[in-house]
DOFIMAR-417765 format. One record per residue (C-alpha): residue in one letter; chain; x, y, z. Coordinates in steps of 0.001 Angstrom, whole numbers. Example, Ala and Ser with C-alpha at 12.3 -4.5 7.8 and 13.67 -1.06 7.14 Angstrom:
2
REC A A 12300 -4500 7800;
REC S A 13670 -1060 7140;
This chain:
51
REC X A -17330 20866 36660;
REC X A -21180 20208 37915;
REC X A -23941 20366 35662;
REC X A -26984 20139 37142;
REC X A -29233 16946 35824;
REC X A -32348 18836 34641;
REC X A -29739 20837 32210;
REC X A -28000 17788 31198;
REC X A -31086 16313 29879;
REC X A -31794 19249 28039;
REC X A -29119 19717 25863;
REC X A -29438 15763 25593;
REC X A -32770 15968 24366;
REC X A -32396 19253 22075;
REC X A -29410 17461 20446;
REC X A -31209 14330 19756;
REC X A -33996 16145 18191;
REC X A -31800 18382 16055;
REC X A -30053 15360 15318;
REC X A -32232 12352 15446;
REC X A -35375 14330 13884;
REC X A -37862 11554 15687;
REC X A -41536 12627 15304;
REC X A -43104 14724 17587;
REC X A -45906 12237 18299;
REC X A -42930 9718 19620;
REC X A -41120 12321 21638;
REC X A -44691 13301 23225;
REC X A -45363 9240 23815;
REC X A -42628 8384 25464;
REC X A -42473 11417 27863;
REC X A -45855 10345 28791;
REC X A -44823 6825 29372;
REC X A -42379 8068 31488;
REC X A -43956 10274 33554;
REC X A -46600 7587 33830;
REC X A -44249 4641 34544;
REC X A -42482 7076 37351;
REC X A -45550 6544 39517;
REC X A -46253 3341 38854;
REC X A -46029 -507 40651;
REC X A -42735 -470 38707;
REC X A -41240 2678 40157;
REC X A -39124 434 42221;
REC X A -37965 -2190 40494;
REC X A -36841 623 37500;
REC X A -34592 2220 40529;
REC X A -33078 -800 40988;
REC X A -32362 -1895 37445;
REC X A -31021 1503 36945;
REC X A -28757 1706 40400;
C-alpha cells in the first residue's frame, strides 16, 4: 500500500494532538522552527543526519 507523505504526517500530527494534547503555542513554535530551519545554513547537514 502507498500513502502519500503529506497524508502520513497528517494523521501523525492529528493523532498526537488528540493524544498528546501539547499547547497550541508549542505546536505553532515548532512548525515555525521548522519551516525556518528548512531554509536555513543547516538545510544540509539536517539531510544528511536524517539520510
Amino acid at each position: 500500500m502507498d500513502v502519500p507523505l503529506w497524508f502520513a504526517l497528517i494523521v501523525v500530527g492529528w493523532l498526537g494532538v488528540k493524544l498528546v494534547r501539547p499547547p497550541w503555542w508549542l505546536i505553532a513554535v515548532l512548525l515555525l522552527g521548522g519551516f525556518l530551519l528548512a531554509d536555513s545554513v543547516f538545510a544540509p547537514l539536517i539531510d544528511s543526519a536524517v539520510k
